[in-house]
Structures are given as C-alpha cells and as structure tokens.
LUMZA-56422 format. One line per 2 residues: number of its first residue (from 1); their letters; for each residue x, y, z of N, C-alpha, C, O. Coordinates in steps of 0.05 Angstrom, whole numbers, plus 5000, padded with zeros to 4 digits. Layout:
BEGIN
NUM = A = X Y Z X Y Z X Y Z X Y Z  ...;
// end
This chain:
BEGIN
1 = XX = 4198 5474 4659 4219 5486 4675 4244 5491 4658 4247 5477 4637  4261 5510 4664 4278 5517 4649 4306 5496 4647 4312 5483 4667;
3 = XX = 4318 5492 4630 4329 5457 4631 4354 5464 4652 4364 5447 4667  4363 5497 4651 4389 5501 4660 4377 5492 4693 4384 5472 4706;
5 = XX = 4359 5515 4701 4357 5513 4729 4353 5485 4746 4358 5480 4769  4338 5466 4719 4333 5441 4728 4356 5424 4733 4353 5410 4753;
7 = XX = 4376 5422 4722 4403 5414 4716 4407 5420 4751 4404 5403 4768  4416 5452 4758 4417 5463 4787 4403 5441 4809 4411 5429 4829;
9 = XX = 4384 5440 4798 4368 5434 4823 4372 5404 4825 4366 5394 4847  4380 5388 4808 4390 5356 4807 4422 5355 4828 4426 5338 4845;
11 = XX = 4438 5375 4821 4462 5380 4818 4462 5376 4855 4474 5358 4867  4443 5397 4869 4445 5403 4898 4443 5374 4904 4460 5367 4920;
13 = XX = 4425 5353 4896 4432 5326 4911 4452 5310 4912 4449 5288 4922  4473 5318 4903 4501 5302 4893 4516 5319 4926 4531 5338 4923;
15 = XX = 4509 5311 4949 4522 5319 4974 4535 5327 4978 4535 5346 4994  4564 5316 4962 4586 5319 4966 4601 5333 4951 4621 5346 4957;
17 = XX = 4588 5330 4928 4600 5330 4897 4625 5356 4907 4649 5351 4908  4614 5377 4911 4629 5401 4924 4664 5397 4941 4685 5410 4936;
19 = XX = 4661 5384 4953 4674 5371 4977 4708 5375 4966 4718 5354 4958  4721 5392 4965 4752 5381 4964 4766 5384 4986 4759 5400 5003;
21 = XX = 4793 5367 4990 4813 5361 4999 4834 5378 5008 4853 5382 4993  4835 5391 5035 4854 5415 5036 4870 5423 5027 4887 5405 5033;
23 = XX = 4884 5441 5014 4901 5440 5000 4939 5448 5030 4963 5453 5024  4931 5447 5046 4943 5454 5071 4958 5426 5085 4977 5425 5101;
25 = XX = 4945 5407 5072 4946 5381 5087 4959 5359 5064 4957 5357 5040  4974 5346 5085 4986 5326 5066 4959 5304 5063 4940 5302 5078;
27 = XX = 4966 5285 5034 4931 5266 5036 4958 5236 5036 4981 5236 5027  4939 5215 5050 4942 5188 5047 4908 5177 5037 4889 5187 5050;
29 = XX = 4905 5163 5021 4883 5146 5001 4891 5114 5026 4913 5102 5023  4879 5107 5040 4875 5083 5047 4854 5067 5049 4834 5069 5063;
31 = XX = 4865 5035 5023 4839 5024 5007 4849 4993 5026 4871 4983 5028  4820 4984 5037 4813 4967 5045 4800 4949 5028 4787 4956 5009;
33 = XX = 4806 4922 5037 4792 4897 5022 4773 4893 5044 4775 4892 5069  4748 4892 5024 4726 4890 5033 4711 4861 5039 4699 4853 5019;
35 = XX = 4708 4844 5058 4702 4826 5065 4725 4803 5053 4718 4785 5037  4746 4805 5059 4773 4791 5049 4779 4773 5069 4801 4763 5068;
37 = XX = 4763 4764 5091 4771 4741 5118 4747 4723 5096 4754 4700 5093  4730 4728 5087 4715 4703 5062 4729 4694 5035 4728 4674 5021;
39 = XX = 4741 4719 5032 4761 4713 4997 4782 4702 5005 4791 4685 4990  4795 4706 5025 4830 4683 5025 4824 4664 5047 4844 4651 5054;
41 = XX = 4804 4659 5060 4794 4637 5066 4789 4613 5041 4793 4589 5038  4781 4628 5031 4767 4605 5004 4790 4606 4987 4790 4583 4976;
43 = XX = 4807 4618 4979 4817 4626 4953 4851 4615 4969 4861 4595 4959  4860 4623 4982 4886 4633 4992 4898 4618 5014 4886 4616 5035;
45 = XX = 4928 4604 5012 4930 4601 5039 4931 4621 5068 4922 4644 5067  4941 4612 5091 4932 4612 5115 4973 4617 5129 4991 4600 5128;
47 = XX = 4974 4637 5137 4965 4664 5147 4977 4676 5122 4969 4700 5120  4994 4668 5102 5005 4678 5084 5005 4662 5059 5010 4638 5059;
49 = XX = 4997 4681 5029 4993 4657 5010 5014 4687 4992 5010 4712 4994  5036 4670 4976 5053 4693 4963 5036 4702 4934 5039 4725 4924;
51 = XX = 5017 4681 4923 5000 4697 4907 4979 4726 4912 4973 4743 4896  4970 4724 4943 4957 4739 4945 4970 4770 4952 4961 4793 4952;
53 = XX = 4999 4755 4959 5022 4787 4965 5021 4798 4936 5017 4821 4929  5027 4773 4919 5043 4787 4892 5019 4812 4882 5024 4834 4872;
55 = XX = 4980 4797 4891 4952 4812 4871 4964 4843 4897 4957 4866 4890  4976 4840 4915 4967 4866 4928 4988 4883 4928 4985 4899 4947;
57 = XX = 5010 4888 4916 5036 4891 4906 5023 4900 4876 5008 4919 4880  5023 4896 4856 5002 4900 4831 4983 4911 4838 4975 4923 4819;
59 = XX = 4968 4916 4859 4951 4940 4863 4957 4956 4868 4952 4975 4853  4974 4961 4897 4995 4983 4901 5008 5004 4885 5009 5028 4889;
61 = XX = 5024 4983 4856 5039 4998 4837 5011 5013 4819 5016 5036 4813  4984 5003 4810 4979 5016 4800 4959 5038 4811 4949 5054 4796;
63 = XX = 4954 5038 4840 4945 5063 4853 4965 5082 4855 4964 5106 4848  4990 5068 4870 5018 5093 4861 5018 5110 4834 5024 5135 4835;
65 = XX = 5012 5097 4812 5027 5095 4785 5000 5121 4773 5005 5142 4759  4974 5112 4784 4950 5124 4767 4944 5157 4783 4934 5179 4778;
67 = XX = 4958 5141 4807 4948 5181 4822 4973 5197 4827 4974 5218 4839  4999 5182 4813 5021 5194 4815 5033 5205 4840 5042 5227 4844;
69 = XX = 5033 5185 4853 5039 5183 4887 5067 5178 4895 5084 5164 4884  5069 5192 4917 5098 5194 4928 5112 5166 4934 5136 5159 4932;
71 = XX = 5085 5148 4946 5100 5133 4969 5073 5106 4965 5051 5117 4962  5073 5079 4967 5050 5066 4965 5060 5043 4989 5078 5028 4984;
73 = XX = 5050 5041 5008 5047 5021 5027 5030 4997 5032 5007 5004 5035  5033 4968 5035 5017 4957 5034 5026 4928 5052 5047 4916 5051;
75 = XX = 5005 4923 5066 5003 4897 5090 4980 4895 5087 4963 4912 5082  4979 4855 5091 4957 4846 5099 4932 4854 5070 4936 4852 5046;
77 = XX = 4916 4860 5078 4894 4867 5046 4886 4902 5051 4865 4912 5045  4910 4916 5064 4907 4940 5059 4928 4963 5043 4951 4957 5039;
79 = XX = 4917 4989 5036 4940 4997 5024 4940 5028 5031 4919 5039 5034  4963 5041 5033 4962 5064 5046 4979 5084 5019 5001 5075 5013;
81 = XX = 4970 5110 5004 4983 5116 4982 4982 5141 4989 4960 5151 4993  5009 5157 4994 5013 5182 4996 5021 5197 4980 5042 5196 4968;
83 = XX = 5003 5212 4978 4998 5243 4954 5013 5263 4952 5012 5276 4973  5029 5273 4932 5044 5294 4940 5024 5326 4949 5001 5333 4941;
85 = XX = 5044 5339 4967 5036 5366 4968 5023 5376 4957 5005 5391 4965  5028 5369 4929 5014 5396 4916 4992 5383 4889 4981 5395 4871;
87 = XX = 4990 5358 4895 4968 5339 4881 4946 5353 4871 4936 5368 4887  4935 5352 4849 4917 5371 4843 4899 5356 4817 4884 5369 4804;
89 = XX = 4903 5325 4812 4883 5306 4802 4856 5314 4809 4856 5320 4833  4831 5318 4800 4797 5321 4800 4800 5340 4816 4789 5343 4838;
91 = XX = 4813 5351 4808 4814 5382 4827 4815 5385 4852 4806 5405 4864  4830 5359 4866 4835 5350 4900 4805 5343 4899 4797 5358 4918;
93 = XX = 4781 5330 4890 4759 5331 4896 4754 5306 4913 4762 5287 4900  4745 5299 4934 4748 5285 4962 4727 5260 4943 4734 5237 4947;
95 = XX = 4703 5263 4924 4690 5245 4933 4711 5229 4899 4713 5205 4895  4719 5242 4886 4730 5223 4867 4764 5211 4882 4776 5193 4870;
97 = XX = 4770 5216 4895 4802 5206 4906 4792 5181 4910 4804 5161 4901  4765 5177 4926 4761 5158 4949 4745 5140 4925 4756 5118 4926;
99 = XX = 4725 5141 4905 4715 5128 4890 4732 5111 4872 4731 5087 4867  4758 5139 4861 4770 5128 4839 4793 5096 4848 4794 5073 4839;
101 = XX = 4808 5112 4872 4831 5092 4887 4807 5065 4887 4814 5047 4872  4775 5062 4906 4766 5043 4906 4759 5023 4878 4760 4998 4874;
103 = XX = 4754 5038 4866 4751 5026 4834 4778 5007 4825 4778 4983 4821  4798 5022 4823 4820 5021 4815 4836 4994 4828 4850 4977 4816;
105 = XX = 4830 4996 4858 4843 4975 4879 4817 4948 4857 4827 4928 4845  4794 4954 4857 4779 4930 4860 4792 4910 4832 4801 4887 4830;
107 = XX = 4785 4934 4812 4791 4913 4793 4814 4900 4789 4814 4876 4785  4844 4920 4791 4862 4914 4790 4871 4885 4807 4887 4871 4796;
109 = XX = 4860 4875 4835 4861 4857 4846 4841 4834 4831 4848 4811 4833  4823 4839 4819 4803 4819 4814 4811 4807 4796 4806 4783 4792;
111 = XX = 4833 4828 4773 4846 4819 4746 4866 4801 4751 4870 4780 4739  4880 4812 4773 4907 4791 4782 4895 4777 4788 4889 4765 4768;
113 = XX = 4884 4766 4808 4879 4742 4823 4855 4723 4808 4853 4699 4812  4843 4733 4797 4813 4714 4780 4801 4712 4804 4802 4689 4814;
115 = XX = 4789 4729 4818 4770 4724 4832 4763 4755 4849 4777 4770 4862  4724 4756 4838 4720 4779 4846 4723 4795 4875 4706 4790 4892;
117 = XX = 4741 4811 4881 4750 4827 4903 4740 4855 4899 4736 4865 4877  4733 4869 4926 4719 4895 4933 4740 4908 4945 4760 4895 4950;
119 = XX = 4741 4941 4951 4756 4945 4961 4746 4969 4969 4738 4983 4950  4744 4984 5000 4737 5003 5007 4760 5023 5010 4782 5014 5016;
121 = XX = 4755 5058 5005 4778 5076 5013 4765 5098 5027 4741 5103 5029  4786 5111 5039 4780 5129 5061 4808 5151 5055 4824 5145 5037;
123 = XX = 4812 5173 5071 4818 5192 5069 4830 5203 5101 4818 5214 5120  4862 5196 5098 4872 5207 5122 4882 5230 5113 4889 5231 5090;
125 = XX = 4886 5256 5136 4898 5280 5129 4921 5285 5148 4914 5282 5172  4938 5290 5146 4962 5304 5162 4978 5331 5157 4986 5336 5134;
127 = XX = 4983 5344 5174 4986 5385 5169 5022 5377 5173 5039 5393 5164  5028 5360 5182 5071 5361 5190 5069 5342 5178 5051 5325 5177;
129 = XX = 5096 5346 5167 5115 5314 5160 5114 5298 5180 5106 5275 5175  5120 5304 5208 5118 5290 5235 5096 5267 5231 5101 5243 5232;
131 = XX = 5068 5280 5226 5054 5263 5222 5048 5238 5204 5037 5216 5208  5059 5249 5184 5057 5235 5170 5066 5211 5170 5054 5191 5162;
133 = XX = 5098 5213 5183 5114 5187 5183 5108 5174 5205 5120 5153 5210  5079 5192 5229 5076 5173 5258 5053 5152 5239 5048 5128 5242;
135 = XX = 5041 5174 5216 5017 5147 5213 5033 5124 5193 5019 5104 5192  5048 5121 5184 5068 5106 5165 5080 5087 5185 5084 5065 5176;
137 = XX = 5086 5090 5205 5093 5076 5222 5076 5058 5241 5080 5036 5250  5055 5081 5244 5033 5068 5256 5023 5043 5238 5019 5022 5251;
139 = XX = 5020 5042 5222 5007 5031 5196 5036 5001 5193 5027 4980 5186  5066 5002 5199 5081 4990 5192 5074 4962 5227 5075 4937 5227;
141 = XX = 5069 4978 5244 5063 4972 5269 5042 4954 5271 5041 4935 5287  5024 4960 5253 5000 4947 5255 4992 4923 5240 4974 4908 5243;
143 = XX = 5016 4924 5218 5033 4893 5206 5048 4875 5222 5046 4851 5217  5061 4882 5240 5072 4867 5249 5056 4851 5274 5062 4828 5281;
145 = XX = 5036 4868 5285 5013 4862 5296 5002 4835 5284 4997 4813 5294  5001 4842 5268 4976 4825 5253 4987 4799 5244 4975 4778 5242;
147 = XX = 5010 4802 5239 5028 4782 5220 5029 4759 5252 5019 4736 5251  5042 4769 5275 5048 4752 5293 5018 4746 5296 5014 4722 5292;
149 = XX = 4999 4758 5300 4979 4745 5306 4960 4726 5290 4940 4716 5300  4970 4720 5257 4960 4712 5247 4980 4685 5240 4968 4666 5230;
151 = XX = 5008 4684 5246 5022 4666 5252 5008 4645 5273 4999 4622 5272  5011 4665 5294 4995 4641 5324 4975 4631 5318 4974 4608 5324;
153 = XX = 4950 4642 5304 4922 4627 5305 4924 4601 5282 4915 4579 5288  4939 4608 5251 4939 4593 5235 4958 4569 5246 4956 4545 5239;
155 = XX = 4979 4579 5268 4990 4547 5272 4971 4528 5294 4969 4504 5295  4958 4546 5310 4943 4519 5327 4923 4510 5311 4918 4486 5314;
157 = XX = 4909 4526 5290 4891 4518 5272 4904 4493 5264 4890 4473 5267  4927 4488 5254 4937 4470 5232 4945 4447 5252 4946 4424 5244;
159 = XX = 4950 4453 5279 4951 4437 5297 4932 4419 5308 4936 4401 5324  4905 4427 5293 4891 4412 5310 4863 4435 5325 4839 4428 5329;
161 = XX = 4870 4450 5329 4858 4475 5350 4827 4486 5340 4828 4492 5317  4807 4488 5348 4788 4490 5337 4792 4527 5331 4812 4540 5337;
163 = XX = 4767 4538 5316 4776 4568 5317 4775 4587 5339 4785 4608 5347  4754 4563 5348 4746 4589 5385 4766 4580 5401 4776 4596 5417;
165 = XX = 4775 4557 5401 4796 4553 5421 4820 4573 5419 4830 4588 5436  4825 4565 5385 4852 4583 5384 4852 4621 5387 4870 4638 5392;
167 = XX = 4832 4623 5383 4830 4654 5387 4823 4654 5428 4832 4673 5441  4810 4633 5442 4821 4642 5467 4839 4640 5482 4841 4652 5504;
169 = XX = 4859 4620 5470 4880 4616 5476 4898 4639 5470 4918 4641 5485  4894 4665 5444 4904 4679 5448 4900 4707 5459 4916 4725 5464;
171 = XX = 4879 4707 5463 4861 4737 5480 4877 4745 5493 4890 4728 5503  4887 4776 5499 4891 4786 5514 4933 4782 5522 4947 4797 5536;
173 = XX = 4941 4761 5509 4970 4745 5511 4978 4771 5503 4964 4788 5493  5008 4772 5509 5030 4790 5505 5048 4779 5471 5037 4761 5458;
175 = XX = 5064 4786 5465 5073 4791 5440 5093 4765 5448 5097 4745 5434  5108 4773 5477 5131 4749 5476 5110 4721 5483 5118 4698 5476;
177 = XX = 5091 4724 5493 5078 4695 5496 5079 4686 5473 5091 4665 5469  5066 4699 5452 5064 4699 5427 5088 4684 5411 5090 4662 5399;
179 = XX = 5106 4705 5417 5127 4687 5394 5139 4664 5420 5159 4653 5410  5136 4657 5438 5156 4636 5456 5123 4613 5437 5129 4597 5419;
181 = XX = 5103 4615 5444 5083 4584 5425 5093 4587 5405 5108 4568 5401  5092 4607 5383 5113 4600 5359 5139 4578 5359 5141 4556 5347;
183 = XX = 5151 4587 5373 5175 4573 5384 5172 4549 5394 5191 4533 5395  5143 4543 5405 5146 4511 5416 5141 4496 5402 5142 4472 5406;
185 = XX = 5130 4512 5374 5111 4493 5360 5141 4486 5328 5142 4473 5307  5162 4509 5345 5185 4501 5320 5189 4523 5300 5204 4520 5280;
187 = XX = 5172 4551 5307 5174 4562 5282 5177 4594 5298 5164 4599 5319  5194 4613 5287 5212 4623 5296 5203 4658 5282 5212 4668 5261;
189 = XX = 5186 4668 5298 5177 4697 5275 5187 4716 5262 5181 4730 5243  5212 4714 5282 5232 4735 5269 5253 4730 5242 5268 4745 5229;
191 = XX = 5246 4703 5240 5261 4687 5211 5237 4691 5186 5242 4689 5162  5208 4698 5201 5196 4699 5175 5198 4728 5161 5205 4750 5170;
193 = XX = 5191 4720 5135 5200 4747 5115 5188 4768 5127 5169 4767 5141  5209 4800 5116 5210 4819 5121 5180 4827 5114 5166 4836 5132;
195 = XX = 5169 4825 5088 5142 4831 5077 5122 4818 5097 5107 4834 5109  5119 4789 5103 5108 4793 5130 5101 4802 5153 5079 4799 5164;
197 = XX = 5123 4816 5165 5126 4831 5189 5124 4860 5190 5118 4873 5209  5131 4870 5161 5137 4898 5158 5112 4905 5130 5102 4927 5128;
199 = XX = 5109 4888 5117 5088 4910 5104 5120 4906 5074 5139 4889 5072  5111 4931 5054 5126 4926 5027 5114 4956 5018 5091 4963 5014;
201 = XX = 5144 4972 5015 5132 5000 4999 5138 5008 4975 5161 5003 4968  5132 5014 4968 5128 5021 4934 5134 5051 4924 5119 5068 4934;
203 = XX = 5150 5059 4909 5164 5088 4912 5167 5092 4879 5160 5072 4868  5175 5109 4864 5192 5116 4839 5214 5125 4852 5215 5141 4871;
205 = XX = 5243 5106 4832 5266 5125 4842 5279 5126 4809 5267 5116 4791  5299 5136 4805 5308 5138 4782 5331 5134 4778 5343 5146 4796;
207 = XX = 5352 5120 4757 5371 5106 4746 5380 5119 4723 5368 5131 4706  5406 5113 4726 5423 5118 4699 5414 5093 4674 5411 5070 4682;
209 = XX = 5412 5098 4655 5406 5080 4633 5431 5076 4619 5442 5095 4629  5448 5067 4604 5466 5067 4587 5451 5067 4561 5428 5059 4563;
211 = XX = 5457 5074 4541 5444 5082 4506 5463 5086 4490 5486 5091 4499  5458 5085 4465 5473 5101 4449 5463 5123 4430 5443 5118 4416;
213 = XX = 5472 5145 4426 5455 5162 4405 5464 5159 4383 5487 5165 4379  5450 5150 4362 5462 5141 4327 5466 5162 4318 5480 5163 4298;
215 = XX = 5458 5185 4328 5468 5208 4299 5491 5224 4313 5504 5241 4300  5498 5220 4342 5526 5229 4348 5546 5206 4347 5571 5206 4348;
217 = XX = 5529 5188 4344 5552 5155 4343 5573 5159 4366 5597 5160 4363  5557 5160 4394 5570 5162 4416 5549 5146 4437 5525 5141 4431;
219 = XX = 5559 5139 4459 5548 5128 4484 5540 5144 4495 5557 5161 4499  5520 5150 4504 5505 5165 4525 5495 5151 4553 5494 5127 4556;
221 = XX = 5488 5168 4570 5481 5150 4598 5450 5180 4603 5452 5204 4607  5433 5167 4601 5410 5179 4611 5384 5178 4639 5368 5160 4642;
223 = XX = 5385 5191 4648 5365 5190 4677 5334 5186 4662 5321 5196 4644  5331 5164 4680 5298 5151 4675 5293 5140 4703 5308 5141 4723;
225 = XX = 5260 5128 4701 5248 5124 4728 5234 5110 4712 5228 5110 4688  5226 5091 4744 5215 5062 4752 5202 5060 4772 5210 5075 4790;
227 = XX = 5184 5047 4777 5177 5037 4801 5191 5014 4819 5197 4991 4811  5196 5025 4847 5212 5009 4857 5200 4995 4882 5192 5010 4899;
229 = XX = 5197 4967 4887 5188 4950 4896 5203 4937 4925 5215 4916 4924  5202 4958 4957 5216 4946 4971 5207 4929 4987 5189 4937 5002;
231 = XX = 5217 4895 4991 5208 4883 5005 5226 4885 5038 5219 4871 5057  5239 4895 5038 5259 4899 5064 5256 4919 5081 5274 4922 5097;
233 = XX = 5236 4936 5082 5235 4959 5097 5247 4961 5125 5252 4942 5141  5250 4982 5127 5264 4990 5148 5244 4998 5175 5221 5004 5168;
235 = XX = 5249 4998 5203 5228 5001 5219 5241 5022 5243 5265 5027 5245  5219 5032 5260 5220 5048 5271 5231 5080 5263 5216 5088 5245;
237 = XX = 5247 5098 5269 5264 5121 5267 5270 5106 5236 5252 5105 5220  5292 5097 5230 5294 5087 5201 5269 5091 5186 5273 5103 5165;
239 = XX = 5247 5085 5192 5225 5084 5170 5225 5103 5168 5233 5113 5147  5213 5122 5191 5202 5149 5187 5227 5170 5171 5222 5190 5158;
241 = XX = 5250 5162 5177 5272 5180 5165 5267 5171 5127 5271 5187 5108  5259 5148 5125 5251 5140 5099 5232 5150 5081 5231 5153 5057;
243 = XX = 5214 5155 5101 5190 5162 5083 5188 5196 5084 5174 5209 5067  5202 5208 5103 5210 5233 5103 5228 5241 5076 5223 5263 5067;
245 = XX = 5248 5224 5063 5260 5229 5044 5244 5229 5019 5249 5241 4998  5224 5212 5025 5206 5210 4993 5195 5233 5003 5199 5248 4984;
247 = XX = 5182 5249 5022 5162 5266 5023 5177 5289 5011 5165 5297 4991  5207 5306 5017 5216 5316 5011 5237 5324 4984 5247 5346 4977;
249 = XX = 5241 5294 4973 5255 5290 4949 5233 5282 4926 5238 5291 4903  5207 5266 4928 5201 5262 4915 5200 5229 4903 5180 5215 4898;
251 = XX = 5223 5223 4901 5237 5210 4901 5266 5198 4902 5286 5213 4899  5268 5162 4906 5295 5164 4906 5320 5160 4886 5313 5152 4864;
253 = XX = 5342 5164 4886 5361 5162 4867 5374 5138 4872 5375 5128 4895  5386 5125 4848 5406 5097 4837 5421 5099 4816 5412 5107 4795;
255 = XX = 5445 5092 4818 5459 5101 4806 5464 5076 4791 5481 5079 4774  5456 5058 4792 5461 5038 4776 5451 5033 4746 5439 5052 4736;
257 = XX = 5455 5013 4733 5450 5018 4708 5425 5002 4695 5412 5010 4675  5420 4977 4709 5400 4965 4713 5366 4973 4697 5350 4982 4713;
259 = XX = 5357 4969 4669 5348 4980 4653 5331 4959 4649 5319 4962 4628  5322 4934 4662 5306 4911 4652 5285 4922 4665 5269 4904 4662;
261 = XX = 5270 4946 4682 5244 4946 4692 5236 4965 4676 5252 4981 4666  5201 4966 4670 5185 4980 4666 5196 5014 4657 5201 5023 4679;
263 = XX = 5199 5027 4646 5216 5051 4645 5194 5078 4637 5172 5072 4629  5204 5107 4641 5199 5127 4633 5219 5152 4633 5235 5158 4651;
265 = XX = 5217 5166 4606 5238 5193 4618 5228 5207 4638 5206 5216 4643  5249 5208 4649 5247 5233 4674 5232 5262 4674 5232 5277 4694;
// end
C-alpha cells in the first residue's frame, strides 16, 4: 500500500483529532482532581489543609502561565482558566486544550505535593461576557457551597459523629441551619478565610519597576508583569464587574513599585 494513503487511513481513527474550538466563543479549560476524596483523605487535613491550597494555587499559576490565560480560578480540587478571545495555541484544537491543561494540572500537583495526583479537564464555552461572569460566579457559589458544607461534616466528624450520621444530619438542611451548628459547636463561618469561602484568582497585572540605565547614568521606572495571586475576592456584582475587567483589559494595572515577584517585560 502506498505509505502516504496508509498514513490517511490511520489518521481517520484519531476521532477527534479534527475537532477545534469556536473561534466565536469565549473558552474556560476546567481541570478536575480526579478521585481527590481518597488523596486528601490520606494525605491532607480535613475540611481544609493550607498545603493542599498552596499544590492548587501552583497549579493554577502554571495552567494560567502555560496557556497564557486571562483569568485562573480555583476552589476546593478544581480549577477554572479563562482563555483570551482570540487564543490561538494548537490551533484552538479541542482535543489538545483538554489533554494538555490535564497533563499539566497532574504533574504540576504531583511535583508540589509528593504524591501522585490525576486530574480531569473539560471545556466550557460562552458567546457574551454576561456569561461568562454568570459561570465565574456560578463556580465562586459553588465554593462557598462546598466550604460550609465541608465545615459542618468535618466538625461532627471530629466530634465524635460517625460518617453516615453526619451526612444525615445534614441532608437536605438550609445554609442558616448550617452555619447556626457551626455556631454551637463555637466556630463561626464567616470568620473563616476568604480562600475558603470564595475560591482564589489568579490574573497577570503589571507594575512600575524602579532601575537604573548605566549608559544614561539616570533612573528609569519601567512597566513589567507578574502573576498576581488574589486571596480576597470579591463576590457577587463585584466579582462579575471583576472578571469583566480582566476579560476586557487583559489585565490589571499597579502602580506600585514592588519588584520582589517573579517578573517579565511587558
């Protein structure tokens, strides 16, 4: 057989291989940890261990960092990384976004933490900004979800509570039931950290540097960029007005002079 046509005929079984990414649509890359109720079970404390924030924060920056992303979001063992407009990495090709981000999430977590982690990705699309900032929100919503609910089960757990008990004790309860047992048990949800409740986003903004140039033998002040690491996010209308500014700027501006992080020219 002729080697070219054979090549062809191998080629048609690769399904997807074809497959790209609208170019019409804004993309979010969202990489899941894959069987992660067995890895921070064993590995991690209970509902919150700050080593396992710091491995998923370090993954974040370097899915932001490698696909050159607007905006990187992350709660709990997931991460949500928004693509600019006009992204054009593997040629927008759908089955490498989702391979590469998963690769990328796995090792990068497995390196931080010493211990082997998986990580699945998927592919949300949105045509408006509108949308974008409902799923960013949605996604900020679904932290705080999780956070109170993983508050309540780990304290009756530590209380004493078997696991089935404590998950029927919470079935179906409302949010204030929720935080009032917090409260009886002494511990107060709205005092726990922002990164708990809200998730932690990850952006490039850019800074004045101070320098000097030796061959004008003068001070200069030059624009560079960083990755910037927010643990304070803002919620509701605030968020979405937030992440609308990265979608449209790119990123954000600082005027400060602050030169000890990670750096690049602009």
């Amino acid at each position: 057989m002729n080697n070219t046509r054979f090549e062809e005929l191998m080629r048609e079984g690769e399904a997807y291989h074809a497959a790209r990414l609208p170019r019409d649509h804004w993309i979010v890359l969202r990489v899941d940890g894959h069987g992660f109720s067995r890895l921070t079970e064993a590995h991690f404390q209970k509902p919150f261990d700050p080593t396992f924030h710091e491995c998923m924060v370090k993954t974040a920056q370097a899915l932001l960092e490698e696909f050159d992303a607007l905006y990187a979001y992350t709660e709990s063992d997931e991460i949500s990384v928004l693509l600019p407009a006009n992204w054009a990495m593997f040629d927008r090709s759908h089955e490498k976004a989702i391979s590469i981000s998963a690769g990328i999430a796995s090792s990068v977590f497995t390196l931080s933490s010493g211990h082997l982690a998986r990580f699945d990705s998927r592919v949300w699309l949105g045509e408006e900004e509108a949308q974008v900032t409902d799923y960013f929100r949605w996604r900020q919503s679904d932290a705080a979800r999780c956070a109170l609910n993983g508050w309540c089960y780990w304290t009756l757990r530590q209380k004493g509570h078997s696991a089935n008990a404590a998950t029927t004790m919470l079935k179906g309860q409302s949010s204030e039931f929720k935080r009032e047992l917090l409260r009886e048990y002494g511990a107060d949800f709205e005092r726990a950290p922002s990164w708990q409740r809200h998730g932690v986003g990850l952006y490039r903004e850019t800074y004045a540097k101070d320098g000097y140039n030796p061959q004008t033998q003068k001070a200069v002040t030059t624009g560079r960029r960083r990755t910037a690491v927010n643990s304070d996010l803002a919620v509701g209308e605030d968020y979405a007005i937030f992440v609308r500014n990265l979608m449209q700027s790119g990123c954000l501006v600082r005027v400060d002079t602050d030169g000890d992080m990670s750096e690049d020219d602009v």
